[in-house]
MARDOSE-611835 format. One record per residue (C-alpha): residue number from 0; chain; x negated, y negated, z negated. Coordinates in steps of 0.001 Angstrom, whole numbers, plus 500000, padded with zeros to 6 digits. Layout:
BEGIN
NUM; A; X; Y; Z $
...
This chain:
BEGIN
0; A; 568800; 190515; 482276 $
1; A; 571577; 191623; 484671 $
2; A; 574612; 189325; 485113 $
3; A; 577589; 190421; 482473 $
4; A; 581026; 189472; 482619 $
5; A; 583498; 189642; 479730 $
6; A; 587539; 189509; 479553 $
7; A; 590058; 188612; 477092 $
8; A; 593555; 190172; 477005 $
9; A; 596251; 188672; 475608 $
10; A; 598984; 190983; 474167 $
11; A; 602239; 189287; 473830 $
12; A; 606252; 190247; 474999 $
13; A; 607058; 185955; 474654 $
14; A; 603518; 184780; 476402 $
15; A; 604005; 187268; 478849 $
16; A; 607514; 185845; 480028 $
17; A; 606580; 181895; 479524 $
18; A; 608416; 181794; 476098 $
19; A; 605531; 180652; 474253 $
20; A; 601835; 179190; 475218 $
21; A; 599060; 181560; 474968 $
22; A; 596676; 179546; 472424 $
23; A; 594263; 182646; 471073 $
24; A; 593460; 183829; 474851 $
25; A; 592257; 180346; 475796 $
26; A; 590321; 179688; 472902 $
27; A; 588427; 182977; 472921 $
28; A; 587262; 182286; 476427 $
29; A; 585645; 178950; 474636 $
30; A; 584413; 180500; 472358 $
31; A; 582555; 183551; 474685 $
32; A; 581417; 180338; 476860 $
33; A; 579889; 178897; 473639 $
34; A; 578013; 181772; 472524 $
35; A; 574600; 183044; 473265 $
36; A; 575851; 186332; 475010 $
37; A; 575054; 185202; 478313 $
38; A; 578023; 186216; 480159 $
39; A; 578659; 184408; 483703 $
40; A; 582064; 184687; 483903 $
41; A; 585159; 185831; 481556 $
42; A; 588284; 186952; 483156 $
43; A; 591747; 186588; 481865 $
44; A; 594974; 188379; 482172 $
45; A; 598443; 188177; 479830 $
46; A; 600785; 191620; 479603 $
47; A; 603871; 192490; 477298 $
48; A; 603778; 194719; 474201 $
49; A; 603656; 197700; 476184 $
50; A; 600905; 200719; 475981 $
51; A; 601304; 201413; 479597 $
52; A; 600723; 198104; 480740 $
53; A; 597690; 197417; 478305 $
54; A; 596099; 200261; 478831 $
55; A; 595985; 200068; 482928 $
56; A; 594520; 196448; 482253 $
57; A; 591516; 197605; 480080 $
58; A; 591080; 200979; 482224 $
59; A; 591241; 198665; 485378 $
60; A; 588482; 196078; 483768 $
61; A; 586424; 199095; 482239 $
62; A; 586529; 201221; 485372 $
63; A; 586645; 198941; 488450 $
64; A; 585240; 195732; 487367 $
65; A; 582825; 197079; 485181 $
66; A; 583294; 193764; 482524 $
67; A; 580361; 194501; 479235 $
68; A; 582900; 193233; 476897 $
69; A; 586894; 193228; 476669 $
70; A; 588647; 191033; 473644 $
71; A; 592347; 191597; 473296 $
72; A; 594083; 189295; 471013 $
73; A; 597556; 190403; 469530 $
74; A; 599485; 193645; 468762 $
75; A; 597815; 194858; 465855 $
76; A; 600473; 194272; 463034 $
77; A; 602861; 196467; 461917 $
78; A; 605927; 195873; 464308 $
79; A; 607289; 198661; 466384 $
80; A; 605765; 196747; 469442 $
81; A; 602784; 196317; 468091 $
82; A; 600869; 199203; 470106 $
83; A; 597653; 197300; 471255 $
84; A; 595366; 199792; 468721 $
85; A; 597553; 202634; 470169 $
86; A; 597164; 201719; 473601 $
87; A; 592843; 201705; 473352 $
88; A; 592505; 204625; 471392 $
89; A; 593414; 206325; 474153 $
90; A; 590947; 204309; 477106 $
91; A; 587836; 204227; 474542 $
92; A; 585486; 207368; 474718 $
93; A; 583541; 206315; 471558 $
94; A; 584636; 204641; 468446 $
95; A; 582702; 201515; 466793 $
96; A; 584524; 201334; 463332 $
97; A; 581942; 199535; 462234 $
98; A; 582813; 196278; 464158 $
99; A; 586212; 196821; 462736 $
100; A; 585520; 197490; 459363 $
101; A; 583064; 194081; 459320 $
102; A; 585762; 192036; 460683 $
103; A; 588940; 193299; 458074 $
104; A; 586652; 193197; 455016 $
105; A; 585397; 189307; 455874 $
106; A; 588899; 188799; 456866 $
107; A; 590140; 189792; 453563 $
108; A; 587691; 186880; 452041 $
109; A; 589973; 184471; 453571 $
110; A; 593898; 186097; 453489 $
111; A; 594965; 188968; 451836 $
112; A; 597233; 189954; 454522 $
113; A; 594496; 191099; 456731 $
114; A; 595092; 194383; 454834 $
115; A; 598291; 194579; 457783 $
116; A; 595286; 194492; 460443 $
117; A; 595213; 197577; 462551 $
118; A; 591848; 196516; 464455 $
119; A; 590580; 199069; 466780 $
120; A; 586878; 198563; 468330 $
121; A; 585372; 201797; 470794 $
122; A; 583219; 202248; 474136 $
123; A; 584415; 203439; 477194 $
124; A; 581563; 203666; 479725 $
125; A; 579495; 200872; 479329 $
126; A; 582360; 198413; 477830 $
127; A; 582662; 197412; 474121 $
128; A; 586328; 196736; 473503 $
129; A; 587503; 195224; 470530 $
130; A; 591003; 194183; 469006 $
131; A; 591325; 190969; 467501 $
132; A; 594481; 189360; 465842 $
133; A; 597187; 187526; 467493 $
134; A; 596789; 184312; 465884 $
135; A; 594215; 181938; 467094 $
136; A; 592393; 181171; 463867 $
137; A; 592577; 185058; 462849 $
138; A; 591383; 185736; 466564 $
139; A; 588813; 183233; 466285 $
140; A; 587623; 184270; 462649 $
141; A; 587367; 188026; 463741 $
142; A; 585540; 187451; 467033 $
143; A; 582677; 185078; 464248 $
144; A; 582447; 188367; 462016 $
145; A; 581472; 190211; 465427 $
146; A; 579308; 187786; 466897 $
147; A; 575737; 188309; 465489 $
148; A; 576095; 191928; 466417 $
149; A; 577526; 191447; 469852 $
150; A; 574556; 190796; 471599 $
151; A; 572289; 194019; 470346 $
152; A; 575950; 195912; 470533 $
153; A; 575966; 195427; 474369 $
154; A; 572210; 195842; 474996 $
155; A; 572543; 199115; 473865 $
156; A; 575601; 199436; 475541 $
157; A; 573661; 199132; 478764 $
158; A; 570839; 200176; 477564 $
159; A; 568399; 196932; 477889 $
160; A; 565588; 198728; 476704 $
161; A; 563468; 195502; 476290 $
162; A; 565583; 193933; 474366 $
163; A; 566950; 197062; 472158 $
164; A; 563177; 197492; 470800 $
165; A; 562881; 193677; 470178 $
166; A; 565689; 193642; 468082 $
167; A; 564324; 197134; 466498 $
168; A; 560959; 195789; 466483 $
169; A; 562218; 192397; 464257 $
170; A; 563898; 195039; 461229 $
171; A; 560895; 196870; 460513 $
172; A; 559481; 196521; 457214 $
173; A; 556542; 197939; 456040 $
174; A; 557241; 201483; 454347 $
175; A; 558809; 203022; 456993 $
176; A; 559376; 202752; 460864 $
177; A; 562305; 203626; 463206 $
178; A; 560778; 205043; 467227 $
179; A; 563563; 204371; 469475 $
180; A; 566908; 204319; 468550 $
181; A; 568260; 207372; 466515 $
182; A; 564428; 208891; 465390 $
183; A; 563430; 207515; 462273 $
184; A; 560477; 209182; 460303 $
185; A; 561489; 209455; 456970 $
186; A; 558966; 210155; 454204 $
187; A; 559357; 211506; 450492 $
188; A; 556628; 208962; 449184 $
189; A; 557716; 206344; 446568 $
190; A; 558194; 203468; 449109 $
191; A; 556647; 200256; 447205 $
192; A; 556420; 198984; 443566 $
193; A; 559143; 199810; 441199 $
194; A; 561083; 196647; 439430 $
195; A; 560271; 197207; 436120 $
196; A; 556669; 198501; 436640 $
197; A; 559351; 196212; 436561 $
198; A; 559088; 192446; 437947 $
199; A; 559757; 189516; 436461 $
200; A; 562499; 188028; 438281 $
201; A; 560318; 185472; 439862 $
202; A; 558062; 188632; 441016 $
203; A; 560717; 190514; 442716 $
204; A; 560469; 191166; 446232 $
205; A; 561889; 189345; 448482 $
206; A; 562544; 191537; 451510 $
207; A; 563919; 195032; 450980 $
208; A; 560582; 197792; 451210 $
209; A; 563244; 199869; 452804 $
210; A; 563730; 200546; 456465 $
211; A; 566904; 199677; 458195 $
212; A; 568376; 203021; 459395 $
213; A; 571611; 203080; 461838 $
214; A; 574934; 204609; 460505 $
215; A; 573575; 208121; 462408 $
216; A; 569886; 208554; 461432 $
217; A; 570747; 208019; 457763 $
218; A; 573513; 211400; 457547 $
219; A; 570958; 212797; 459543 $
220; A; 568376; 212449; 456910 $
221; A; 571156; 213715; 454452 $
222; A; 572352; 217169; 456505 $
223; A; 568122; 217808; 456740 $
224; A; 567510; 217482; 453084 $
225; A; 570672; 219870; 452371 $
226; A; 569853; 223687; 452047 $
227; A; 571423; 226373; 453791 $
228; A; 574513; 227388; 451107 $
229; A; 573822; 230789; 450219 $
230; A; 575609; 231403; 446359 $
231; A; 578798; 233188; 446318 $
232; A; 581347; 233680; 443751 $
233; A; 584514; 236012; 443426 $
234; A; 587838; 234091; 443314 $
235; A; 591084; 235394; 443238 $
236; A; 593231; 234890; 446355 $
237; A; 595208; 232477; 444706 $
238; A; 592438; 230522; 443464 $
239; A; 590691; 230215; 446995 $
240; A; 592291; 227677; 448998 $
241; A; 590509; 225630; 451239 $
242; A; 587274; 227546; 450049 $
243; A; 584604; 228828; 451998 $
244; A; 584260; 232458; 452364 $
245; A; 580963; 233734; 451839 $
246; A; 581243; 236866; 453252 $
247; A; 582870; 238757; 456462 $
248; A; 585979; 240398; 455689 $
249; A; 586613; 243873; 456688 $
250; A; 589865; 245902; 457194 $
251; A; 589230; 249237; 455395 $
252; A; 592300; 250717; 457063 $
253; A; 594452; 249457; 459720 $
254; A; 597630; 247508; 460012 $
255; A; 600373; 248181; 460465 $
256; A; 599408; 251638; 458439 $
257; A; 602118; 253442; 460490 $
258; A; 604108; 253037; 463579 $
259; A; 606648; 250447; 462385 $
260; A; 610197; 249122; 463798 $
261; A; 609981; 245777; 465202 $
262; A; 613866; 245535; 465080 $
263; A; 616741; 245933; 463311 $
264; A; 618429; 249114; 465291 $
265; A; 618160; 252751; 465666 $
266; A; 614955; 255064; 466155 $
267; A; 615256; 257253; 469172 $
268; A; 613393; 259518; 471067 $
269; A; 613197; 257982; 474545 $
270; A; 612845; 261052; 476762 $
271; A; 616646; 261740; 475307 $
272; A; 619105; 261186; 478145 $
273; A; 622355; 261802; 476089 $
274; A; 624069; 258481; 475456 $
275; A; 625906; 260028; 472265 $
276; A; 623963; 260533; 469383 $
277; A; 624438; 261480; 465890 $
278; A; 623311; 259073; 463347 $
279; A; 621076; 260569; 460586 $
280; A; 619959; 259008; 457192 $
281; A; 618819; 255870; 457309 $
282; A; 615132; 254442; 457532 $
283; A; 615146; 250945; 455564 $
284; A; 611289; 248853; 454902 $
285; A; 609083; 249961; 451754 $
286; A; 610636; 253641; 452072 $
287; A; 609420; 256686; 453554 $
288; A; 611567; 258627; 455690 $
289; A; 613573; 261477; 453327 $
290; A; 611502; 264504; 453604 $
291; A; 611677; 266733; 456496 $
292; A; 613886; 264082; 458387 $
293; A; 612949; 263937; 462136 $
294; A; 615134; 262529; 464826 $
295; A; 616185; 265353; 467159 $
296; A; 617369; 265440; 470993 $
297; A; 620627; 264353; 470439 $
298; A; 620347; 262118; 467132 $
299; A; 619049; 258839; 465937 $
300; A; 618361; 257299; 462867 $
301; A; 619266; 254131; 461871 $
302; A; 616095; 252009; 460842 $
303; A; 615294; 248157; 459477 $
304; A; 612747; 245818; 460985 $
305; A; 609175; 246950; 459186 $
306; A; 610752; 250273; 458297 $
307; A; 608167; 253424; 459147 $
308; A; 609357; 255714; 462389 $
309; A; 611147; 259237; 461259 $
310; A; 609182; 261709; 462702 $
311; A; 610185; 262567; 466547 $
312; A; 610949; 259385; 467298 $
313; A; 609097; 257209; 469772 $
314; A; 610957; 254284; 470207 $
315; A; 613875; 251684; 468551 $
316; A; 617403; 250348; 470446 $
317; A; 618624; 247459; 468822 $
318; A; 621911; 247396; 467376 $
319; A; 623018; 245165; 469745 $
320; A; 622686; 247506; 472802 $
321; A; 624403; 250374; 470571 $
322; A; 627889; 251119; 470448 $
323; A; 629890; 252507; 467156 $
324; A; 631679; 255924; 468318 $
325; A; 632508; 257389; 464826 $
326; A; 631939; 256659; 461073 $
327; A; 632994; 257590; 457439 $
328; A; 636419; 256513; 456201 $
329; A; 635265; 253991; 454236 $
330; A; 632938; 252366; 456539 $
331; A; 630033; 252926; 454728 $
332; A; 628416; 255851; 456953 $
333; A; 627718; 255462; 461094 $
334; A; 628205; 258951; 462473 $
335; A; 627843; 258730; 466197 $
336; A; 626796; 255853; 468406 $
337; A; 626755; 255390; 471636 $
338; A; 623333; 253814; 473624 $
339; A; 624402; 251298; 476183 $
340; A; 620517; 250825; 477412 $
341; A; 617716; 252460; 478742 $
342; A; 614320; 253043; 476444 $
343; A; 610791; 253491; 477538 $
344; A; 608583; 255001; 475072 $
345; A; 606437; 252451; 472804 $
346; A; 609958; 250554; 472727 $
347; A; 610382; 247521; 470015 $
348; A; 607846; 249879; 467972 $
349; A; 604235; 248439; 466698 $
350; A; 601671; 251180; 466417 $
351; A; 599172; 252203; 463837 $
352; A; 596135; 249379; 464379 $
353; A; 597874; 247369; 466644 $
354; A; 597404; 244265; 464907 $
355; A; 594939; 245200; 462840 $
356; A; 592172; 247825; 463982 $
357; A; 590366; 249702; 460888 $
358; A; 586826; 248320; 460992 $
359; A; 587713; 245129; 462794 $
360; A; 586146; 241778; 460903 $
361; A; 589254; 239794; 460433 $
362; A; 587661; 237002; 458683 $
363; A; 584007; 235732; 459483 $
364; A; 581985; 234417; 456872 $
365; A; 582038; 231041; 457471 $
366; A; 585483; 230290; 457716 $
367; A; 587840; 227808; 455779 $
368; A; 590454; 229603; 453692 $
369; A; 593614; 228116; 454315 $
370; A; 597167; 229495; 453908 $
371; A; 596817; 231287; 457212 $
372; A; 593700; 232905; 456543 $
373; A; 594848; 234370; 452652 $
374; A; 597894; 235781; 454039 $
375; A; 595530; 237643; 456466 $
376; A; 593418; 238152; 453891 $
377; A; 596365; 239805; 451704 $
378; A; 597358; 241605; 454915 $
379; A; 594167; 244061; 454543 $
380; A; 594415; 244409; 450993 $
381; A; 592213; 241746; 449480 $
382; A; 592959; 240874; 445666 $
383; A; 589559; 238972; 445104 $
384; A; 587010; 237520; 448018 $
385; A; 583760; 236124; 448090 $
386; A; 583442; 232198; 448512 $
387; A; 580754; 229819; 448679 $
388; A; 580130; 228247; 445617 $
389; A; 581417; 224619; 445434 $
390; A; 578856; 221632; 443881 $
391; A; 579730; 219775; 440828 $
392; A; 579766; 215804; 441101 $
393; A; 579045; 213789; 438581 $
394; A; 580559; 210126; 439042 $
395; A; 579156; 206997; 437118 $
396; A; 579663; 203127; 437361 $
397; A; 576837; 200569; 437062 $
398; A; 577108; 197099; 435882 $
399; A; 577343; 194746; 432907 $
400; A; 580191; 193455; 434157 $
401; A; 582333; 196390; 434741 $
402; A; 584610; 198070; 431787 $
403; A; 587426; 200555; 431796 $
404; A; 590689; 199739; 432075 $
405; A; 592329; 199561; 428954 $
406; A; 589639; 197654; 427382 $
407; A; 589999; 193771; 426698 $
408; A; 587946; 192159; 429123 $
409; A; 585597; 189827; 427935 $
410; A; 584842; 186473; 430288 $
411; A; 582795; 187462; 433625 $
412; A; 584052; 191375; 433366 $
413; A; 585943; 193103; 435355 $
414; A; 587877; 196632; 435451 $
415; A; 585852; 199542; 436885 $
416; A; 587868; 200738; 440208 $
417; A; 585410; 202343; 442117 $
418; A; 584668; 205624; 439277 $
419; A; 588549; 206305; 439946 $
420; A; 588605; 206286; 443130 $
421; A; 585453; 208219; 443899 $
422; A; 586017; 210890; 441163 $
423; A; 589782; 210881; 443117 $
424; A; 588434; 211456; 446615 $
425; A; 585636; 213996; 445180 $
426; A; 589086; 216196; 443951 $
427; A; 591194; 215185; 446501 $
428; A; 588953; 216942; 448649 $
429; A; 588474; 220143; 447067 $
430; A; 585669; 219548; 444596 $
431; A; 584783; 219712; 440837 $
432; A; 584436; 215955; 439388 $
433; A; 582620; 214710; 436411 $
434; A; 583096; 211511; 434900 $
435; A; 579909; 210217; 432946 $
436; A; 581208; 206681; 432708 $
437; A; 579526; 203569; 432922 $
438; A; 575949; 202267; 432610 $
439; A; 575055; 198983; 431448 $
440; A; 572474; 197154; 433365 $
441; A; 569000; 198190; 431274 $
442; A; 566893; 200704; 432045 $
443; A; 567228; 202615; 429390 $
444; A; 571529; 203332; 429802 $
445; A; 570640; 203912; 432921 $
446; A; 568391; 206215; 432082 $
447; A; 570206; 208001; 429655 $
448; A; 573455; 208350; 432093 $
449; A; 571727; 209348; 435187 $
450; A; 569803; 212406; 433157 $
451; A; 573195; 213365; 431219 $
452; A; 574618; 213501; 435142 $
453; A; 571391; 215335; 436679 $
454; A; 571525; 217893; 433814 $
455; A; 574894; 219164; 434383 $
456; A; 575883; 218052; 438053 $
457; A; 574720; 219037; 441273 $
458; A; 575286; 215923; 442675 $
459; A; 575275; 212410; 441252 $
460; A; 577044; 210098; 443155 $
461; A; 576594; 205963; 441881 $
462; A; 578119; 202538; 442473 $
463; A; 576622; 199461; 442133 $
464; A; 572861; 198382; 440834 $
465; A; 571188; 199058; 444696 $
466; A; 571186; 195718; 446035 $
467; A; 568666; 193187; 445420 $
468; A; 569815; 191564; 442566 $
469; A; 567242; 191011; 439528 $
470; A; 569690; 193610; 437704 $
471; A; 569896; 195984; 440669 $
472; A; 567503; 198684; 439019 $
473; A; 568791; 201512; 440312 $
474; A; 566291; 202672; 442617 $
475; A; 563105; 201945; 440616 $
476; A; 564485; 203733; 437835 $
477; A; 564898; 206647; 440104 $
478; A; 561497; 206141; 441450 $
479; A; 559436; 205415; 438098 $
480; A; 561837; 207856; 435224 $
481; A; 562764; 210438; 437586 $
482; A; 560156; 210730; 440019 $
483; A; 563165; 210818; 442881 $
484; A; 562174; 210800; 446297 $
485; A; 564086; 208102; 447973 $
486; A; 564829; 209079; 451692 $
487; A; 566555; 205074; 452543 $
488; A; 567880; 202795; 450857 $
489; A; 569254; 200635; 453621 $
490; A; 571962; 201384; 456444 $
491; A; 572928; 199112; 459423 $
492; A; 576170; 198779; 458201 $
493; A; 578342; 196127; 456928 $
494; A; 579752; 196715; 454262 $
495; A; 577483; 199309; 452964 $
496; A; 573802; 198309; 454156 $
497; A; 572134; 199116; 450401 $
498; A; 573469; 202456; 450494 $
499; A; 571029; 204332; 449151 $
500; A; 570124; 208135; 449168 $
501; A; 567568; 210470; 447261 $
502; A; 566774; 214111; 445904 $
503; A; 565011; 215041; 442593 $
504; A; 563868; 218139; 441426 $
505; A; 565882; 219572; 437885 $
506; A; 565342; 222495; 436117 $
507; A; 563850; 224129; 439357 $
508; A; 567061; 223201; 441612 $
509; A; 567301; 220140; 444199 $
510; A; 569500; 217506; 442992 $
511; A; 571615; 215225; 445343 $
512; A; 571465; 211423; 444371 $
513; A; 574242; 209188; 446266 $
514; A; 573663; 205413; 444965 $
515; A; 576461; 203688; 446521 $
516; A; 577222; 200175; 446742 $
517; A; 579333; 198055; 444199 $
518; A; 581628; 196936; 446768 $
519; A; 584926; 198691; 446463 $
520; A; 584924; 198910; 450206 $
521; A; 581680; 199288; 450377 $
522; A; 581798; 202477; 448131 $
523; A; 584633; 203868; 449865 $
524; A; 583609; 203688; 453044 $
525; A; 579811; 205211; 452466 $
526; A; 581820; 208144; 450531 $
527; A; 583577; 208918; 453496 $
528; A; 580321; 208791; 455603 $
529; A; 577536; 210120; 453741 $
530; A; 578955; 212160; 450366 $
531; A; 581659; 213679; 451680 $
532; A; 580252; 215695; 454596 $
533; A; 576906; 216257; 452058 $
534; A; 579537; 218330; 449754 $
535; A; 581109; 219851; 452567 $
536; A; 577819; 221648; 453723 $
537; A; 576901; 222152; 449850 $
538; A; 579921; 224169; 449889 $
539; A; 579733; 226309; 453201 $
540; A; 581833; 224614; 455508 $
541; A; 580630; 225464; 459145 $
542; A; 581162; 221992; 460410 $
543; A; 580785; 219360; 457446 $
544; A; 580782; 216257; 459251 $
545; A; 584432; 215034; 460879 $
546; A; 585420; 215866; 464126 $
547; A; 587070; 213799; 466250 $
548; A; 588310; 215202; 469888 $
549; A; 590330; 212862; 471977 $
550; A; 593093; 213643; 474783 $
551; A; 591442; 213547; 478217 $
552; A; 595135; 212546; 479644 $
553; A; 598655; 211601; 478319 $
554; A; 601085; 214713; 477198 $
């Protein structure tokens, strides 16, 4: 294996001036020196809370001396100077959230103010660079989480082939088989026995019959399973935000409809070289011009921004390049103006189709409907559109333990969170939620619940029971009652790795099955990366997963 060299940044303003000793930067060094990484040398360097100077130091160690692994330690809290995430979002090419979300969620095991922890982990070339806390014991915690994936992190970093298929090679299981990294061969075979064929508890497996599939290969499994969306509804404009539409929009007549004042002045005919002009009737917007009005060589008519041309005229002076020569006694009627500027033809006027031609697709199917795109919409006439139909989710909690708030609690039970806040993020986002409540851990409630969700839901999305727990009998029961195919039931993730996902046939329609963890981070997290971009393409949207596009240089 080729030599690797590491480096540890410390982040402080009082370190940096000799106002305090450095104590994390030091001890991280040990700690690298310790480990089984291998690296032969770790270099060290000390800079002030300031994103300029940070990021030249990881740039300079990513770029020129080419170190495998960079560890800053402090400037991830909340104070203004705190900019040490800030500063490598911008050097990293990749993000690793993964290391980050395993070190705050064993972090917040031990204190509950690692919730203020603004960890950042990414790639940039072939360096892994990851925030740790200023404190030495946070520091030193947080570089433990890390540790036992450190070593298969960087050899596919730098792409150590040997060792990458070693690692691979040592979470296989029979039932299913990864080839490379990224091309796992799923099947729709019932993987195994089921648990209540079901075990005894002393029968259960021991080892998951599941294959270990990364973070990538498992939504890839997902978008393949999920049909093209093809079912369309009508929906009133006002009742289509942030909808799909389903079908290309097409301007039956252009727009503007007429050629149309752009200002607030005086329609003209621009060939007219007298500077005095009579002032005729008025042309104001939503009115026609009085019948048998046309502006004449000598005359003008004074016209509102949006208001329809008088006949004869070609072009509009604004009333500030006008002067007043006559009027009524009153004040209420111009009579005679005077034009103070010259006017070509076409002048301050839109014409008929210029924004708008007739025929022209102004919206392709395809696109998300938001306030922009209904005004255009409105624009061209459109009272109702077509959009692509949105799925229903059904949400439901597993567990013995678990009961809804409002309930006494009896000992060992605990208030169901995670329903809330997935049936909150399924809305939040845009989509119909069902609450189906909470199974107990038999077969039979669960049973009961999951058909009462499959019967009326187009997706069914689960927490808790996945795991390998002798009451984790999710999965069989999906295998052995509903005769669900099971495309993996493990990720590479922590928290997360039982995250499980399947499809069943109902009623002659696919059915989505998301059988999250219990975790409430857990479930949150595998929301955001499996369910919600699954819904998204359920419902149309071009580009369901997130897209992330970073700043090739500062602004």
């Amino acid at each position: 294996m080729a030599a690797r060299s590491a480096g540890v940044l410390t982040v402080s303003d009082r370190c940096s001036k000799g106002e305090a000793n450095d104590t994390s930067g030091p001890n991280l060094v040990r700690l690298i020196n310790s480990s089984k990484l291998g690296f032969n040398d770790v270099l060290t360097k000390c800079v002030p809370d300031e994103a300029e100077l940070i990021e030249a130091a990881l740039l300079d160690w990513a770029d020129r001396a080419g170190l495998s692994l960079v560890l800053t330690t402090g400037g991830t809290g909340f104070s203004p100077r705190d900019v040490t995430p800030e500063a490598t979002k911008k050097v990293i090419e990749r993000d690793a959230p993964g290391l980050s979300i395993a070190m705050i969620t064993k972090s917040l095991e031990v204190t509950p103010m690692a919730m203020l922890s603004r960890l950042t982990s990414g790639i940039r070339r072939s360096t892994l660079i990851i925030n740790l806390p200023g404190s030495k014991k946070g520091a030193e915690e947080c570089f433990n989480f890390a540790l036992p994936s450190l070593s298969h992190a960087l050899d596919l970093i730098s792409d150590v082939s040997s060792r990458v298929d070693h690692t691979h090679n040592s979470m296989q299981v029979h039932g299913g088989h990864t080839c490379g990294h990224g091309k796992y061969h799923s099947t729709t075979k019932t993987i195994g026995r089921t648990k209540e064929d079901f075990y005894p508890v002393a029968m259960r497996p021991r080892q998951s019959p599941y294959p270990l599939l990364s973070v990538h290969e498992a939504l890839q499994v997902v978008m393949e399973k999920i049909p093209e969306q093809q079912s369309t509804e009508l929906r009133n404009l006002e009742d289509a935000l942030d909808r799909v539409l389903g079908e290309s929009i097409i301007a039956s007549q252009p727009f503007p409809p007429f050629p149309a004042s752009i200002k607030d002045g005086y329609a003209v005919i621009s060939s007219d070289s007298s500077t005095e002009r009579d002032v005729l009737a008025p042309v104001t917007a939503g009115e026609s011009p009085q019948s048998g009005q046309c502006v004449l060589i000598g005359t003008v008519a004074r016209i509102t921004t949006g208001a329809p041309l008088p006949g004869g005229a070609d072009a509009v002076v604004m009333v500030e390049n006008t002067e007043l020569l006559a009027s009524s006694d009153d004040g209420t009627v111009e009579k005679k103006i005077k034009i103070l500027s010259n006017v070509q033809s076409g002048e301050d006027v839109r014409s008929v189709g210029s924004d708008i031609a007739k025929g022209e697709t102004v919206l392709e199917r395809g696109t998300v409907l938001g306030p922009s795109e209904l005004g255009l919409a409105a624009s061209v006439g459109m009272e109702r559109i077509n959009v692509f139909k949105t799925p229903l989710v059904a949400v439901m909690s597993t567990g013995n333990e678990v009961v809804d708030p409002g309930s006494n609690l009896a000992p060992g039970q605990i208030y169901d969170s995670n329903r809330h806040v997935l049936l909150a993020a399924v809305r939040k986002n845009g989509f119909k939620g069902l609450d189906i409540g909470i199974a107990p851990d038999t077969r039979e409630k669960l049973v009961e619940k999951i058909a009462a969700g499959l019967e009326k839901a187009d997706v069914l999305v689960t927490s808790g029971g996945v795991s390998m727990g002798e009451k984790d009998l999710l999965k069989p029961v999906l295998v052995k009652d509903f005769s669900a195919n099971i495309h993996f039931g493990r990720v590479f993730m922590k928290p997360g790795k039982p995250t499980t996902f399947a499809t069943v046939e109902r009623n002659g329609k696919l059915k989505l099955i998301f059988a999250l963890p219990g975790n409430p981070v857990s479930s949150t997290v595998t929301f955001q990366l499996f369910v919600l971009p699954a819904l998204r393409k359920l419902a149309g949207h071009p580009n369901p997963s997130s897209v992330t596009i970073k700043a090739q240089q500062s602004l």
